[in-house]
C-alpha positions, -999 to +999 in steps of 0.1 A: -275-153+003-242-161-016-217-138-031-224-157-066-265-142-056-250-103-054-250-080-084-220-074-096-195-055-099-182-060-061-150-062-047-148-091-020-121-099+009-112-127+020-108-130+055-087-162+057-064-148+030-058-114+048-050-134+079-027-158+059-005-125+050-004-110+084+002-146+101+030-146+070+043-116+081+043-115+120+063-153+117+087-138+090+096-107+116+095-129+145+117-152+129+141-128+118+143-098+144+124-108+171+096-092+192+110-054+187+088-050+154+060-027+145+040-035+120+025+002+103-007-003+077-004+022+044-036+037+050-031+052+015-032+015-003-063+010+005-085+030+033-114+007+036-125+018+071-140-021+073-098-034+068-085-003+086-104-009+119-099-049+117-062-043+116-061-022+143-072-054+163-046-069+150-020-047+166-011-024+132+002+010+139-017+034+111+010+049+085-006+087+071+005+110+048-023+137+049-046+160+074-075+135+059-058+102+065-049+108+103-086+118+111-099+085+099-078+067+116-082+088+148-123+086+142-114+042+141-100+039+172-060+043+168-042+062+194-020+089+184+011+068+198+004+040+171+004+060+143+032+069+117+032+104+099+051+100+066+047+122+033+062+150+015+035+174+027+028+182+061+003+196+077+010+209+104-013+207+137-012+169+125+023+173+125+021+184+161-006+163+175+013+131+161+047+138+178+033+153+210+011+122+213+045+102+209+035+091+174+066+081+149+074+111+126+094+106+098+109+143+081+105+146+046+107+183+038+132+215+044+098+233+063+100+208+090+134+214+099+119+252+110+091+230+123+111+209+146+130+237+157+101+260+172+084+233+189+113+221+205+117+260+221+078+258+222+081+224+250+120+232+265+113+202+289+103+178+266+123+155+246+114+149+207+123+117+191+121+117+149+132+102+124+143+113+090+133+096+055+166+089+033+174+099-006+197+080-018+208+069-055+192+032-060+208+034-097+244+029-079+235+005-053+218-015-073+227-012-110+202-039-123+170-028-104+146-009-123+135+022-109+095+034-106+113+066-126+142+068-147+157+098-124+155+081-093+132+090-064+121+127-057+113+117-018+134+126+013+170+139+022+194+130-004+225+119+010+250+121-022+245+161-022+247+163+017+218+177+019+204+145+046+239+160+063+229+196+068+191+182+081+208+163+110+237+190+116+208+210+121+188+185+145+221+181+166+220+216+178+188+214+193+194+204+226+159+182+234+157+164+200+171+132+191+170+115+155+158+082+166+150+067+132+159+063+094+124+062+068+144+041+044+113+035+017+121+032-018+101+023-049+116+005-074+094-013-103+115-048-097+109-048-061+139-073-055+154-087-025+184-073-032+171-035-033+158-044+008+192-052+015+209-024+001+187-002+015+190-017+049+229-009+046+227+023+037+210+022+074+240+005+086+265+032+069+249+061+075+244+053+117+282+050+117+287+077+093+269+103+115+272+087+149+234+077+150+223+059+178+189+045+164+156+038+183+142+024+149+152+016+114+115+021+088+122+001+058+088+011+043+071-010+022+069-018-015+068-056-012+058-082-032+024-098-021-002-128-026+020-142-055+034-175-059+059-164-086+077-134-069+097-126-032+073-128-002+077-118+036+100-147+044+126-135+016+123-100+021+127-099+062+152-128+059+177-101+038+171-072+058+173-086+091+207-106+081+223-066+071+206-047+100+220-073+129+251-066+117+253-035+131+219-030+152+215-047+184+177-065+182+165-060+214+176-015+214+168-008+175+129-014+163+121-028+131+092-013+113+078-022+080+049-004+060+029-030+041-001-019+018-004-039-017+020-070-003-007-076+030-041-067+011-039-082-027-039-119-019-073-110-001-091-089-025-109-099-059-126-078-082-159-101-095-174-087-128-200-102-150-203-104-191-237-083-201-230-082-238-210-101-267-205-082-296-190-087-332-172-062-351-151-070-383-136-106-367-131-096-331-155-107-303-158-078-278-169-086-242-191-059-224-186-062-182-198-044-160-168-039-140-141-014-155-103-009-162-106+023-139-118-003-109-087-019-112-059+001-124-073+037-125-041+056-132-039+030-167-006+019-163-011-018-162-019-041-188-015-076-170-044-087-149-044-117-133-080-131-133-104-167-133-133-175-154-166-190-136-190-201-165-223-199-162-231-227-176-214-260-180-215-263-221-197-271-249-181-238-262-165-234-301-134-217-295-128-185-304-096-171-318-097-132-305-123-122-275-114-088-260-127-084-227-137-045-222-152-024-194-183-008-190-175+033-199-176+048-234-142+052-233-119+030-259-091+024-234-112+007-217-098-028-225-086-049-200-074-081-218-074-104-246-081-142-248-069-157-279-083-197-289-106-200-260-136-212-250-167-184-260-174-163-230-214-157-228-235-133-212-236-146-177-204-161-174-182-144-144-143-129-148-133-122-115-097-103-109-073-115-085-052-098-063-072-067-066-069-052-033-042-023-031-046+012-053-083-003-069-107+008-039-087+038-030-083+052-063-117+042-084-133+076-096-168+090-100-166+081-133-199+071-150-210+046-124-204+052-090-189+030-059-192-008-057-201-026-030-169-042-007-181-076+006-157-094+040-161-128+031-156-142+069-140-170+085-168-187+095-188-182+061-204-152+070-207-123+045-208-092+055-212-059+039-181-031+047-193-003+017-229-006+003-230+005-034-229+044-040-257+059-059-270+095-063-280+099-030-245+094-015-231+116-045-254+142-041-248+146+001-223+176-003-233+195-029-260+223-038-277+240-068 
């Protein structure tokens, strides 16, 4: 059986496109910093345990930012020492089992400045490596990016108050714990080149600045991905890499990058079907059974890059408005409009592209459950890495 036999709606990932990206990747480190790379999954993006467990075998580290997320990972195999523990809340026997494991840590918040501090007394012969994730003003480094909020980012230590200053006067003191990294992650809507080499010398300026001597540099993630038309891994490492070797000696100071969106999108589709055609007062509405809330949840996009497979080969009138809309009772529920095209038909197939980061992860229980996720493999193969939810799934934890 064929993907074009399964009911729809289903998301389906390409194997030879994920590997593209990681191949893409891996050469555009290699290429530009060497061997001393780590290459961290955003569990977060999308937690399939299918994609999480196949790029464990590809030597990913796992990046968390919750209690939930580092079980998973630790259920699929990934030792404690290849895992990243990121966030702006902590819990904090993960906390603990990360860094005593010799996981990367990366401080966000004032409470694990106490944290740090009692363990440290806790194990007086051991020696704690951590890093600390950076606040600084984007706006002024890069006056023509456009920021994910108008007030800058809310994550980290910021620098410009001195606040990142008191963290690591207070780190110094503590005789058996070293700041061996900077979590230098910013989200900007723009995502330019530029921003990644800003952001890699801030790195450079604050290691003089405070007399760091780094063990690793996290530039996060946020990248452009799967898309012809914007910055990819060659661009993005080629700018960082040309700031950091300026002042960081390759072979002593570790690059690591945190790819979700920009390693999974290229990969994933979203494949819906037309049910319905319907005429009200000029416009032709299109009735899928896929929904805005598959692909965009948090209804903040209205751009979504998709291809038409027809049903039928036919001659079709062309229409001047066809609104394609979702399958809830809700009116927001409007994906996009097609203006002098062919007539869609019951039948017919719109399948999203680059569907595969905050879709999966972030689909609710709303109205129809869980799609299927379909691997399509290598060698042709299909196999199936989430079966369809129904009310026997939803129904497992709770009780009347």
């Amino acid at each position: 059986m064929t993907l074009t036999d399964m009911q729809t709606p289903f998301y389906r990932i390409k194997e030879a496109d994920l590997l593209y990206d990681i191949d893409l990747l891996q050469t555009a480190l290699s290429e530009n910093w060497g061997s001393n790379t780590i290459m961290s999954y955003s569990v977060k993006t999308n937690a399939l345990p299918w994609l999480l467990h196949y790029l464990k075998e590809k030597g990913f580290y796992a990046e968390v930012v919750s209690e939930m997320e580092y079980d998973l990972v630790r259920r699929l195999g990934f030792p404690g020492k290849h895992m990243i523990y990121n966030g702006p809340i902590k819990d904090k026997k993960t906390w603990e089992a990360v860094l005593l494991a010799g996981g990367l840590v990366n401080m966000d918040s004032t409470y694990e400045l106490d944290w740090i501090k009692e363990i440290s007394s806790l194990y007086p012969d051991r020696q704690f490596s951590v890093g600390l994730r950076v606040n600084c003003d984007i706006a002024v480094m890069c006056p023509q990016e456009e920021l994910a909020e108008e007030d800058g980012g809310r994550f980290g230590y910021c620098y410009e108050n001195g606040v990142l200053a008191d963290a690591i006067k207070r780190l110094d003191v503590l005789p058996n714990v070293t700041i061996a990294g900077l979590h230098l992650h910013s989200s900007t809507k723009s995502r330019s080149v530029e921003v990644y080499g800003a952001l890699a010398a801030m790195a450079c300026r604050l290691a003089k600045e405070f007399s760091l001597s780094l063990s690793y540099v996290d530039m996060g993630g946020g990248y452009f991905g799967g898309r012809d038309d914007r910055p990819g891994y060659p661009q993005y490492m080629k700018e960082i890499c040309r700031v950091l070797s300026s002042c960081f000696d390759r072979e002593k100071t570790t690059l690591i990058v945190e790819p979700g969106v920009s390693l999974i999108s290229r990969a994933t589709t979203f494949e819906t079907e037309i049910l319905d055609v319907k005429q009200i007062r000029g416009i032709t509405y299109l009735v899928t059974d896929g929904s805005r809330v598959n692909l965009n949840p948090q209804v903040t996009r209205h751009v979504y890059p998709h291809h038409i497979v027809y049903k039928q080969r036919i001659r079709r009138e062309a229409l001047p408005v066809q609104w394609v809309c979702g399958s809830t009772c809700m009116e927001y529920d409007r994906l996009f409009e097609l203006t002098d095209a062919p007539a869609l038909l019951p039948g017919d197939r719109i399948i999203y592209d680059t569907a595969g980061g905050y879709t999966i992860c972030l689909t609710p229980l709303f109205i129809h459950y869980f799609p299927a996720v379909y691997i399509e493999k290598t060698d042709g193969e299909i196999f199936t890495a989430r079966e369809p939810w129904g009310n026997d799934e939803y129904l497992q934890k709770y009780h009347w």
